[in-house]
C-alpha positions in Angstrom: -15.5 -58.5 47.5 -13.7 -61.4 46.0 -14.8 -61.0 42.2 -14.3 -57.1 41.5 -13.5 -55.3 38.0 -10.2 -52.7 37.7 -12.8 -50.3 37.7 -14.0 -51.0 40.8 -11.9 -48.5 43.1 -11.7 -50.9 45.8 -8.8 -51.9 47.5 -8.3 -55.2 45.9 -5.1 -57.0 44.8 -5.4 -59.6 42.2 -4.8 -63.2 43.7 -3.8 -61.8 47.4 -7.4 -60.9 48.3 -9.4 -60.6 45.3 -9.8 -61.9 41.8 -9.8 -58.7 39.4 -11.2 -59.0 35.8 -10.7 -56.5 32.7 -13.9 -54.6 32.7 -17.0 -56.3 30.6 -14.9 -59.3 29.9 -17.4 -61.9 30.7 -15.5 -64.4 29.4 -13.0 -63.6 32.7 -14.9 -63.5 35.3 -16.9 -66.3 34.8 -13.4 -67.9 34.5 -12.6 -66.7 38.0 -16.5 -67.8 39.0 -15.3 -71.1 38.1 -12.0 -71.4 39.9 -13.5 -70.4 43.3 -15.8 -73.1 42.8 -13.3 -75.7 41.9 -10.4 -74.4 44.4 -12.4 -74.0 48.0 -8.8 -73.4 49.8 -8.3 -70.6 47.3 -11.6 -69.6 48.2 -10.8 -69.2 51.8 -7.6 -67.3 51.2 -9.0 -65.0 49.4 -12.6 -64.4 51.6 -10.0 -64.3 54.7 -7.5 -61.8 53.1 -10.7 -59.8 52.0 -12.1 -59.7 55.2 -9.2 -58.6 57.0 -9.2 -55.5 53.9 -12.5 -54.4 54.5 -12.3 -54.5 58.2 -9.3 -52.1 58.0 -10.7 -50.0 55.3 -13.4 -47.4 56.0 -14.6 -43.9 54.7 -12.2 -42.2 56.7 -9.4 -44.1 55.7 -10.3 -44.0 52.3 -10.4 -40.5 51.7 -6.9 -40.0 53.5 -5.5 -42.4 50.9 -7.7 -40.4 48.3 -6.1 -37.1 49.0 -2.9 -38.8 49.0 -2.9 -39.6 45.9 -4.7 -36.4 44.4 -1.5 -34.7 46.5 0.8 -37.0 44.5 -0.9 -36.2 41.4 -0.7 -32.6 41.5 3.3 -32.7 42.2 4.0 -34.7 39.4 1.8 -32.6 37.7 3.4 -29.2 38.7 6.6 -30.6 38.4 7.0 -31.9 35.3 4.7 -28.6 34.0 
């Protein structure tokens, strides 16, 4: 995915292997449409770094990092309780 929103729960970093717009801002992402059309070599970064993401992210790995953070969540929550 190299266009994504912040809502999108993927595992996308803005620049390094995605480019991430503020959710329903149009204006944005046809911005970022633009710029991969324009900058091909920033086009290939970003298709390779996104590839190399996907490749190493799968259901399995996703819901370890998922519980993770509900496990983090629910310290800080305890903790500050």
């Amino acid at each position: 995915m190299l266009l994504v929103s912040e809502a999108a729960g993927a595992l996308c970093e803005h620049m390094e292997n995605a480019l991430v717009h503020k959710v329903g801002d149009l204006q944005e992402l046809t911005s970022h449409i633009n710029l991969l059309d324009q900058d091909r070599s920033l086009l290939n970064k970003l298709r390779t770094a996104s590839l190399k993401t996907c490749r190493s992210d799968n259901m399995v790995t996703a819901g370890d990092r998922l519980h993770r953070i509900y496990l983090e969540a629910l310290t800080k929550s305890a903790s500050s309780s």
